[in-house]
N, CA, C and O atoms as a Tripos MOL2 file, in Angstrom:
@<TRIPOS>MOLECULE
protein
  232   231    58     0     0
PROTEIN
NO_CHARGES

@<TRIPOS>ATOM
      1 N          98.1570  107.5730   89.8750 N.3       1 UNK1
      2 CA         97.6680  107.2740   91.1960 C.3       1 UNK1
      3 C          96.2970  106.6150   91.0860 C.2       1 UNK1
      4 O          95.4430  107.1370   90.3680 O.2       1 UNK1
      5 N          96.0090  105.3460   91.8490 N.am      2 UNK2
      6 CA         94.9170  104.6750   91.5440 C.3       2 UNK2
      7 C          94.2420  105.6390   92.6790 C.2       2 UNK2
      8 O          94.6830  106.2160   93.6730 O.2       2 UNK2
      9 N          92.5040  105.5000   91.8320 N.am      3 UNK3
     10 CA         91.4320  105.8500   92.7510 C.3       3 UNK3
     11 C          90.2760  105.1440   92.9810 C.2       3 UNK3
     12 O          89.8260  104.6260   91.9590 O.2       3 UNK3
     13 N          89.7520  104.9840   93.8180 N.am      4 UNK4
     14 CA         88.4970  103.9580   93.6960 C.3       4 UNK4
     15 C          87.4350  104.7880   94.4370 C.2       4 UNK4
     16 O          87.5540  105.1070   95.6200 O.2       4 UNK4
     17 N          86.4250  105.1040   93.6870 N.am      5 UNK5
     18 CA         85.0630  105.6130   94.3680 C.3       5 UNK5
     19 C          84.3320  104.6630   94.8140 C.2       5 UNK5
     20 O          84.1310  103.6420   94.1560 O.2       5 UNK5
     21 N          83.7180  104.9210   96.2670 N.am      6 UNK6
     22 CA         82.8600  103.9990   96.9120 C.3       6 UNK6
     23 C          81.2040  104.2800   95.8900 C.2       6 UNK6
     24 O          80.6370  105.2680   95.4240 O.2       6 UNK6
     25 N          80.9970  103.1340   95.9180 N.am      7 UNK7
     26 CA         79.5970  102.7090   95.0330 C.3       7 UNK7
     27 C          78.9330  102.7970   96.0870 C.2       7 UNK7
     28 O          79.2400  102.7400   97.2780 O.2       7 UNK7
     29 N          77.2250  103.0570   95.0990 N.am      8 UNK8
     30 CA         76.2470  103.5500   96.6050 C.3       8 UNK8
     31 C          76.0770  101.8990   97.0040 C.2       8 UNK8
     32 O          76.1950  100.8820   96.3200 O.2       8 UNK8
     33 N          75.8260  102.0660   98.0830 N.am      9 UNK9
     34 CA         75.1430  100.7370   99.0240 C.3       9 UNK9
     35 C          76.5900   99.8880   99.3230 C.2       9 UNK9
     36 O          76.4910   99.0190  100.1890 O.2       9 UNK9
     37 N          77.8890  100.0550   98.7050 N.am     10 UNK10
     38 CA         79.2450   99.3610   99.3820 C.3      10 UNK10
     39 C          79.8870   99.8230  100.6160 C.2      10 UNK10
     40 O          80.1120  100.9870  100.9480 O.2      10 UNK10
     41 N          80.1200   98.8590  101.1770 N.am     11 UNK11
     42 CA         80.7780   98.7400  102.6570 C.3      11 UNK11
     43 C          82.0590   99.6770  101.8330 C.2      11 UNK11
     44 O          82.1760   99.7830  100.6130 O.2      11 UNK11
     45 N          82.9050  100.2690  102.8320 N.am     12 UNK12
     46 CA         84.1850  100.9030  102.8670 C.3      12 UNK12
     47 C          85.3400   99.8360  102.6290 C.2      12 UNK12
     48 O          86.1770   99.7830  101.7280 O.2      12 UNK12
     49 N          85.0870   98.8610  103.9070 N.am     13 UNK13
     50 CA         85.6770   97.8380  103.1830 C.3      13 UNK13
     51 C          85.8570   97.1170  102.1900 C.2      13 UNK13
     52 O          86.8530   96.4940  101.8210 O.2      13 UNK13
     53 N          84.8340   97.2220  101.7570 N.am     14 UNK14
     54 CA         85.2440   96.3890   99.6190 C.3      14 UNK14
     55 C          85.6260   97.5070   99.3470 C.2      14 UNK14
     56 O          86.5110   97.4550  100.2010 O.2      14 UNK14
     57 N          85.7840   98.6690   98.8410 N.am     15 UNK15
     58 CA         85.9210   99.8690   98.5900 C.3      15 UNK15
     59 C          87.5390   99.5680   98.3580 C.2      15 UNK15
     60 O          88.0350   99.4090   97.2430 O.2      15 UNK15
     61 N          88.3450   99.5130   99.7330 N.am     16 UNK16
     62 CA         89.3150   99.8990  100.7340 C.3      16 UNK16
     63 C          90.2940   98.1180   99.4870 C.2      16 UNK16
     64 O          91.4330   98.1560   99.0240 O.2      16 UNK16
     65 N          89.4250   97.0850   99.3700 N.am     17 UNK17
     66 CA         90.2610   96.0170   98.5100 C.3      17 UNK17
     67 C          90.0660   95.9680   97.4610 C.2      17 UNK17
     68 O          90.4980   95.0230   96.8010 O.2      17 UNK17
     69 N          89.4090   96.8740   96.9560 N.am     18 UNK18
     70 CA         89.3900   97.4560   95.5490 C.3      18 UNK18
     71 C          90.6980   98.5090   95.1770 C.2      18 UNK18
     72 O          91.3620   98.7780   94.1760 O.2      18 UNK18
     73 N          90.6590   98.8400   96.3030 N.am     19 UNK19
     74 CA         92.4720   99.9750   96.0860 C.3      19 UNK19
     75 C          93.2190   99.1170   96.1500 C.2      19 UNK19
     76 O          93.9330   98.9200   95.1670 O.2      19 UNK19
     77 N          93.3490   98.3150   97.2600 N.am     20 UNK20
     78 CA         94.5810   97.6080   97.5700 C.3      20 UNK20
     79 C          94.9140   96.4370   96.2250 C.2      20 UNK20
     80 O          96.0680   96.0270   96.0980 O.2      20 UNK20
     81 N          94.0550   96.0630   95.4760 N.am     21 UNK21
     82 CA         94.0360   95.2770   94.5530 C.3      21 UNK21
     83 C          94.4700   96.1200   93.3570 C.2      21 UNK21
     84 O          95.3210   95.5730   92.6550 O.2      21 UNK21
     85 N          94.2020   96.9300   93.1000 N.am     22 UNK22
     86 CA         94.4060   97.9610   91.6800 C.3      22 UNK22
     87 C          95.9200   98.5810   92.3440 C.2      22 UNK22
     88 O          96.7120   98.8240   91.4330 O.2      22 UNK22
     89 N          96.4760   98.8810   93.7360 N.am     23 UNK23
     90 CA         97.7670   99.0200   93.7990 C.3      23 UNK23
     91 C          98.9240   97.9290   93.5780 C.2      23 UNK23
     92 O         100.0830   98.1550   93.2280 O.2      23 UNK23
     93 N          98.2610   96.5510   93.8990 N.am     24 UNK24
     94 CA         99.2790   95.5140   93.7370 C.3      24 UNK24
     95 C          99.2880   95.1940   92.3710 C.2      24 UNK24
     96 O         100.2560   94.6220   91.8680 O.2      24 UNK24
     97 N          97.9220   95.6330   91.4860 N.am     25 UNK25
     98 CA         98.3790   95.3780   90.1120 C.3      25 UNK25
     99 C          99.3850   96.5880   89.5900 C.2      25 UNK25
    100 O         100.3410   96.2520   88.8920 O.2      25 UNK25
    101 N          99.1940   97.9860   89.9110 N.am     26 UNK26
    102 CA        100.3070   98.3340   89.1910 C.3      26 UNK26
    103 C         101.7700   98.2580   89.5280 C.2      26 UNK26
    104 O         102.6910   98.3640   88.7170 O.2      26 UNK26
    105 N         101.8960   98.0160   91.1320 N.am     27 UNK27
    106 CA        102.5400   97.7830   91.5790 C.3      27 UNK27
    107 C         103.8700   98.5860   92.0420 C.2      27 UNK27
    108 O         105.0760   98.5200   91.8040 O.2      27 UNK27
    109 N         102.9120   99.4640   92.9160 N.am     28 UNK28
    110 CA        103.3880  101.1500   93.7840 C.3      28 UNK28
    111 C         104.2730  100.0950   94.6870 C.2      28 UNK28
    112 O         105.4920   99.9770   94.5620 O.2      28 UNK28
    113 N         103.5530   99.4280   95.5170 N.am     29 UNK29
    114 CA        104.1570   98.8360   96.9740 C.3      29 UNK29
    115 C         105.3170   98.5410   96.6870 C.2      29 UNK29
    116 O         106.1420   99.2960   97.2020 O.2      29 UNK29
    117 N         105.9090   97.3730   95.7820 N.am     30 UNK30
    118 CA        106.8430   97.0560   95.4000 C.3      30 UNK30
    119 C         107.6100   98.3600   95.0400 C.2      30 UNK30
    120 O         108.2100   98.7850   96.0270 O.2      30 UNK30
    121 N         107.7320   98.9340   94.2050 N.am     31 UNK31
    122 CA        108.3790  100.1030   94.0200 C.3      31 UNK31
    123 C         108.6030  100.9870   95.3390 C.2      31 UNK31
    124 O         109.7670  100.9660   95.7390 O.2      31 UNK31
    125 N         107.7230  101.7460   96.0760 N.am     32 UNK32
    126 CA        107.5330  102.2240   97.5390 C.3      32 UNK32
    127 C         108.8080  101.2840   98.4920 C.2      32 UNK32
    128 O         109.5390  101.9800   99.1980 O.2      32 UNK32
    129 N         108.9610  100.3150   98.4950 N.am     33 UNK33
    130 CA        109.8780   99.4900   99.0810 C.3      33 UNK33
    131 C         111.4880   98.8280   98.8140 C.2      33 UNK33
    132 O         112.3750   98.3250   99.5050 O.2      33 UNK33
    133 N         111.2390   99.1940   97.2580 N.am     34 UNK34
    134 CA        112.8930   99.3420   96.7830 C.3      34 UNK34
    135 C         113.5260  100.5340   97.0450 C.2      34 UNK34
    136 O         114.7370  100.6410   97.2410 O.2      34 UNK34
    137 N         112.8190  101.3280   97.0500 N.am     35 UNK35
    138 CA        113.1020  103.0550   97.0900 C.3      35 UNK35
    139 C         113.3620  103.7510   98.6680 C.2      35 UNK35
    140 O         113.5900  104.8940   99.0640 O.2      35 UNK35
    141 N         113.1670  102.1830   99.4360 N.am     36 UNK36
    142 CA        113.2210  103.3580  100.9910 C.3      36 UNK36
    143 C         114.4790  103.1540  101.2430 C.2      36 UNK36
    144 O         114.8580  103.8090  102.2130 O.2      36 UNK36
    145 N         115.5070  102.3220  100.6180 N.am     37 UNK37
    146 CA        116.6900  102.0980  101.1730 C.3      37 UNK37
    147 C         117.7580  102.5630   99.7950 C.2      37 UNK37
    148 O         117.4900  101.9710   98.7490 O.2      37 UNK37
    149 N         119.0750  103.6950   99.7280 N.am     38 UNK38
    150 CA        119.6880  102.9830   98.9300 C.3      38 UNK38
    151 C         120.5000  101.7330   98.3900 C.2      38 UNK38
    152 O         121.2800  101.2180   99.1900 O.2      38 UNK38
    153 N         120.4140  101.2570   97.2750 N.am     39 UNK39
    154 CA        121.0130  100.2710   97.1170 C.3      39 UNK39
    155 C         121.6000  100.1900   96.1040 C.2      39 UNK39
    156 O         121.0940  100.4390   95.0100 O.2      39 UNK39
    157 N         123.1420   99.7130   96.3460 N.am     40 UNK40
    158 CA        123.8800  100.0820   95.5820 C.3      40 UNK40
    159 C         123.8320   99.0270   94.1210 C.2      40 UNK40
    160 O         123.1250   98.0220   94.0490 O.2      40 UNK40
    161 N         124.6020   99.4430   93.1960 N.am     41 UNK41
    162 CA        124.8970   99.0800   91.5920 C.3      41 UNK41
    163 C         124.9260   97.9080   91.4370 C.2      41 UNK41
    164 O         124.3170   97.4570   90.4670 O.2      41 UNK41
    165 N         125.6800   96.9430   92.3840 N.am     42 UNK42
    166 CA        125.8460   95.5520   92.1630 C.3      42 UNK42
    167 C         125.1910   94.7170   92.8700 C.2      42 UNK42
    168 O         125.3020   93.5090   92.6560 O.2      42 UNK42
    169 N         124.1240   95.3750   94.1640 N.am     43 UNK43
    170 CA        123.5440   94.7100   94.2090 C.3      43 UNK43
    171 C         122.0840   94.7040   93.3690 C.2      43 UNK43
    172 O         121.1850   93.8800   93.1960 O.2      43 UNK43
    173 N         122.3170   95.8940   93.0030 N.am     44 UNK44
    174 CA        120.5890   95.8390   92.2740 C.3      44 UNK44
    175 C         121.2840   95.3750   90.9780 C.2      44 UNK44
    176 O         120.3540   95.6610   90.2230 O.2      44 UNK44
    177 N         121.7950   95.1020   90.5360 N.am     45 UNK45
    178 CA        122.4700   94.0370   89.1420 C.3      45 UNK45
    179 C         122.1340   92.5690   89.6790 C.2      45 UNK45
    180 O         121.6210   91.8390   88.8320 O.2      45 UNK45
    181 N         122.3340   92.0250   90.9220 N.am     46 UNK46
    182 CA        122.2230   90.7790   91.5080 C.3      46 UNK46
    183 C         120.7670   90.7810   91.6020 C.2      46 UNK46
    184 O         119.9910   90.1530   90.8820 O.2      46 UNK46
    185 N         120.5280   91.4430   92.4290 N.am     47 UNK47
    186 CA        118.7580   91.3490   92.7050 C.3      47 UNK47
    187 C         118.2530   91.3420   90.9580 C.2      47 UNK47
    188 O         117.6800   90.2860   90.6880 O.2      47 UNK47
    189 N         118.3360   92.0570   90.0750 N.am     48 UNK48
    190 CA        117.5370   91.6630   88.6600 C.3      48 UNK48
    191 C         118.0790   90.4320   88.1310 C.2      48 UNK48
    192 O         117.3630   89.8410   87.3210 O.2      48 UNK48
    193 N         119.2180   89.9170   88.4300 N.am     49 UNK49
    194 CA        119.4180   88.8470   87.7760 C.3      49 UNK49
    195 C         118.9040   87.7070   88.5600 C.2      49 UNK49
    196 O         118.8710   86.6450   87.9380 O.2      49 UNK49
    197 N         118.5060   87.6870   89.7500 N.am     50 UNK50
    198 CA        118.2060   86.7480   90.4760 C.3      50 UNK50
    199 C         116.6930   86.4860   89.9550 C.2      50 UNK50
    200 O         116.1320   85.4310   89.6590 O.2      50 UNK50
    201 N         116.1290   88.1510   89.9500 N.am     51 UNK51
    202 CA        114.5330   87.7720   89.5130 C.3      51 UNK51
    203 C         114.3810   87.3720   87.9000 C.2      51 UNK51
    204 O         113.2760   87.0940   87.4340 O.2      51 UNK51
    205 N         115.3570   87.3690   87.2490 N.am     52 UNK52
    206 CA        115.2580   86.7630   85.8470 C.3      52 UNK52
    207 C         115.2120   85.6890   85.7700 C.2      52 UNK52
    208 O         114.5140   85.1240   84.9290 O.2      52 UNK52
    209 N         116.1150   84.9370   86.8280 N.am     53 UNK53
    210 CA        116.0170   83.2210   87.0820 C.3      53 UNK53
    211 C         115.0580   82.7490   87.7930 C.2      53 UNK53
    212 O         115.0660   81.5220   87.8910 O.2      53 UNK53
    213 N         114.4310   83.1670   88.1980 N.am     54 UNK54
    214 CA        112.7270   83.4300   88.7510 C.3      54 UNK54
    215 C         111.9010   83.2040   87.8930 C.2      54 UNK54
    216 O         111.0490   82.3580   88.1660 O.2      54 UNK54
    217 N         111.8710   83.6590   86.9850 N.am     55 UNK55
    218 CA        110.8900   84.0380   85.7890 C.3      55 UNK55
    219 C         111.2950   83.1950   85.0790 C.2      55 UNK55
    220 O         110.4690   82.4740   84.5200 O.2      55 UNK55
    221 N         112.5100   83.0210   84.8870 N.am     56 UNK56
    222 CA        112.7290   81.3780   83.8010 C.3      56 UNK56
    223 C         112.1710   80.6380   83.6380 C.2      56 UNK56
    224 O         111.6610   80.2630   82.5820 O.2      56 UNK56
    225 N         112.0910   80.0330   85.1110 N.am     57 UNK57
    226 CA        111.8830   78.7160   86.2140 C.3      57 UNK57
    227 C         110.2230   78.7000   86.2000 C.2      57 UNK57
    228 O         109.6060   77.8550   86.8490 O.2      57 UNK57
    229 N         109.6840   79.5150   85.5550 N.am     58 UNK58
    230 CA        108.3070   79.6320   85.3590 C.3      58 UNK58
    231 C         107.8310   79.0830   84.1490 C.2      58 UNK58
    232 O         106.6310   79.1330   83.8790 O.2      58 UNK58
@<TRIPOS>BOND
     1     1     2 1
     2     2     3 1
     3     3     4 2
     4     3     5 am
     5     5     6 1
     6     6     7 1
     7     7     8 2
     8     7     9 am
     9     9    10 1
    10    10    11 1
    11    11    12 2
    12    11    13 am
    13    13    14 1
    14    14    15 1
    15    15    16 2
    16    15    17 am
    17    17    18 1
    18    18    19 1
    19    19    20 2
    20    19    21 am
    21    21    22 1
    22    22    23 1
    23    23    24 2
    24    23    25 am
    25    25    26 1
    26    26    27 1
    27    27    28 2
    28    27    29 am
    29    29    30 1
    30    30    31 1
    31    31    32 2
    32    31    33 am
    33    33    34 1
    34    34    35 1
    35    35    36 2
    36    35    37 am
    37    37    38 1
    38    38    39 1
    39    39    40 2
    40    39    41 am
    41    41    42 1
    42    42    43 1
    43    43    44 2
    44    43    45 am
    45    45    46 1
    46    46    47 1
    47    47    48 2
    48    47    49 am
    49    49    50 1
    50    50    51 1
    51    51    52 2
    52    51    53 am
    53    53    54 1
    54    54    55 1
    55    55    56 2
    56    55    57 am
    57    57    58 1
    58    58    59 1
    59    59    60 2
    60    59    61 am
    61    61    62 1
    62    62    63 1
    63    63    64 2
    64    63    65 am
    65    65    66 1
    66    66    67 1
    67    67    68 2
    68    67    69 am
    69    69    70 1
    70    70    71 1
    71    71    72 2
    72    71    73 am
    73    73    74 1
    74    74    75 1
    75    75    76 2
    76    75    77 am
    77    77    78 1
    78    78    79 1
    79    79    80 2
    80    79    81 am
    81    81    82 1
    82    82    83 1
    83    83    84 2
    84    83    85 am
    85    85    86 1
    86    86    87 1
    87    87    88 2
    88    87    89 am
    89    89    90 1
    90    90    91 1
    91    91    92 2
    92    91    93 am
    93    93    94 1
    94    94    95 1
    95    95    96 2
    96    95    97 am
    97    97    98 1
    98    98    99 1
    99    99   100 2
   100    99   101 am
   101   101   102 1
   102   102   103 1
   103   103   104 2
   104   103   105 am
   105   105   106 1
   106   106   107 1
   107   107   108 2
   108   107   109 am
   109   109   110 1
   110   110   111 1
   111   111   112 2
   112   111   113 am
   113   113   114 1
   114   114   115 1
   115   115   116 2
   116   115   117 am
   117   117   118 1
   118   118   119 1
   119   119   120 2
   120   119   121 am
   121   121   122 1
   122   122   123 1
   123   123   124 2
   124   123   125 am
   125   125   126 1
   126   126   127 1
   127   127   128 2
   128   127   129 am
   129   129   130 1
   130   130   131 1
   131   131   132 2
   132   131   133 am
   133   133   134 1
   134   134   135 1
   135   135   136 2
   136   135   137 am
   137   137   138 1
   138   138   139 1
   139   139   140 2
   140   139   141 am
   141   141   142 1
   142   142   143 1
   143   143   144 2
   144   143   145 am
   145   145   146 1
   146   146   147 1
   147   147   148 2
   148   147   149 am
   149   149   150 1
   150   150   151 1
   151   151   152 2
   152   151   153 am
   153   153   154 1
   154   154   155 1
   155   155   156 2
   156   155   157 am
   157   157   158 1
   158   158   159 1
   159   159   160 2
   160   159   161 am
   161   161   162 1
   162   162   163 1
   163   163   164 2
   164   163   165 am
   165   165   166 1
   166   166   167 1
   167   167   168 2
   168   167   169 am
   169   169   170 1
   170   170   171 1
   171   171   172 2
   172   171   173 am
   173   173   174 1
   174   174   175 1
   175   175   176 2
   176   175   177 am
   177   177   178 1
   178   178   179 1
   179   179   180 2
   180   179   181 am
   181   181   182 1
   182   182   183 1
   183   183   184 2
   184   183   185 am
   185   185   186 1
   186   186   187 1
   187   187   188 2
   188   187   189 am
   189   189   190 1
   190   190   191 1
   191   191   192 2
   192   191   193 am
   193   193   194 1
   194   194   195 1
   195   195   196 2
   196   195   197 am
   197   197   198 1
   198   198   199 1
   199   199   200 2
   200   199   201 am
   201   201   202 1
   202   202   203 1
   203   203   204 2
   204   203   205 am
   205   205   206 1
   206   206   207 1
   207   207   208 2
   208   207   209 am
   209   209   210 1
   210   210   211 1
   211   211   212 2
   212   211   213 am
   213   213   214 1
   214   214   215 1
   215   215   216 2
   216   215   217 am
   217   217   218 1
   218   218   219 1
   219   219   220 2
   220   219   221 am
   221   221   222 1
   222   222   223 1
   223   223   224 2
   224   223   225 am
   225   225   226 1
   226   226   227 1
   227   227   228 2
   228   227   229 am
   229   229   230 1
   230   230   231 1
   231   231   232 2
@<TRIPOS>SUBSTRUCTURE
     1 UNK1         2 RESIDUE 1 A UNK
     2 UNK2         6 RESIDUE 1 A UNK
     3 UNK3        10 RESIDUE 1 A UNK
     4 UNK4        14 RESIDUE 1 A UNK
     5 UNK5        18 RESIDUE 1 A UNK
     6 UNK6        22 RESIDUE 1 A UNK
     7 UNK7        26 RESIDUE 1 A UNK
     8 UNK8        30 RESIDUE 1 A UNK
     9 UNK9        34 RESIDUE 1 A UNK
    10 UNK10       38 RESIDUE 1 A UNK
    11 UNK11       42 RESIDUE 1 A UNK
    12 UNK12       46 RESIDUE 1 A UNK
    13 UNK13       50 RESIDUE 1 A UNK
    14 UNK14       54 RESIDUE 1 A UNK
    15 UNK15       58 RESIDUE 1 A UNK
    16 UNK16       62 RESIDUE 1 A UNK
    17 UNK17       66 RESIDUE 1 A UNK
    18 UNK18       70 RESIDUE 1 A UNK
    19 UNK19       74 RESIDUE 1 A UNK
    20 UNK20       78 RESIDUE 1 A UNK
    21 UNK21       82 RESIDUE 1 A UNK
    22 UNK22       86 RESIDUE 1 A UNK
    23 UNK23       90 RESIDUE 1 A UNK
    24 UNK24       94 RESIDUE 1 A UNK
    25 UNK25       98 RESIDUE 1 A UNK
    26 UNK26      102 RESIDUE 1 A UNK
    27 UNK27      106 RESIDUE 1 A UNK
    28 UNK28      110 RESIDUE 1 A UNK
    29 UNK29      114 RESIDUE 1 A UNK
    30 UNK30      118 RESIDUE 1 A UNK
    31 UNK31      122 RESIDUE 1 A UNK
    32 UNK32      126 RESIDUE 1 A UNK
    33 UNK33      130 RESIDUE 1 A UNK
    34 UNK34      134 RESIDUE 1 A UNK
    35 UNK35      138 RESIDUE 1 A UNK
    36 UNK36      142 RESIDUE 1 A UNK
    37 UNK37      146 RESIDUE 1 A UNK
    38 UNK38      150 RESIDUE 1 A UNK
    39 UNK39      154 RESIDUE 1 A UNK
    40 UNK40      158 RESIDUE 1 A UNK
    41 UNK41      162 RESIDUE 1 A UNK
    42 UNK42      166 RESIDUE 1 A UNK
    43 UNK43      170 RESIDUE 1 A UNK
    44 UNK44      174 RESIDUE 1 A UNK
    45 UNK45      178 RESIDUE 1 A UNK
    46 UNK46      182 RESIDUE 1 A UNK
    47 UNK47      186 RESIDUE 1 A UNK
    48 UNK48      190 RESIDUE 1 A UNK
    49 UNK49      194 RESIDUE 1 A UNK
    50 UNK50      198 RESIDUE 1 A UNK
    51 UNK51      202 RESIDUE 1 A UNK
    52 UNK52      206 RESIDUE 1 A UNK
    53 UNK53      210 RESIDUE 1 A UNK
    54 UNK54      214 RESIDUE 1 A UNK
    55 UNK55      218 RESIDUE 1 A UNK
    56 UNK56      222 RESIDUE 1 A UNK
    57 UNK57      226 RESIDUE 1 A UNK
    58 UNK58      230 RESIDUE 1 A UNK
């Protein structure tokens, strides 16, 4: 679980995109959002193969 302590003299807000930045790097959200729905075998076989041809193409 990321944590970020507010530094003396920082707004809450930098604080607050200092989390949100250290969550998109490990990358809870994404995970948090595959997980609210089940989904079944073939499509999560489709969905990884789709993001492999993604990543090719890079």
């Amino acid at each position: 679980m990321p944590t970020v302590r507010v530094r003396k003299g920082e707004s809450v807000d930098r604080a607050l995109k200092r989390l949100k930045k250290k969550i998109d790097k490990e990358g809870i959200m994404k995970q948090v959002k595959q997980h609210r729905h089940y989904e079944k075998p073939g499509q999560k076989r489709r969905r990884k193969q789709k993001d492999a041809q993604k990543k090719k193409r890079r």
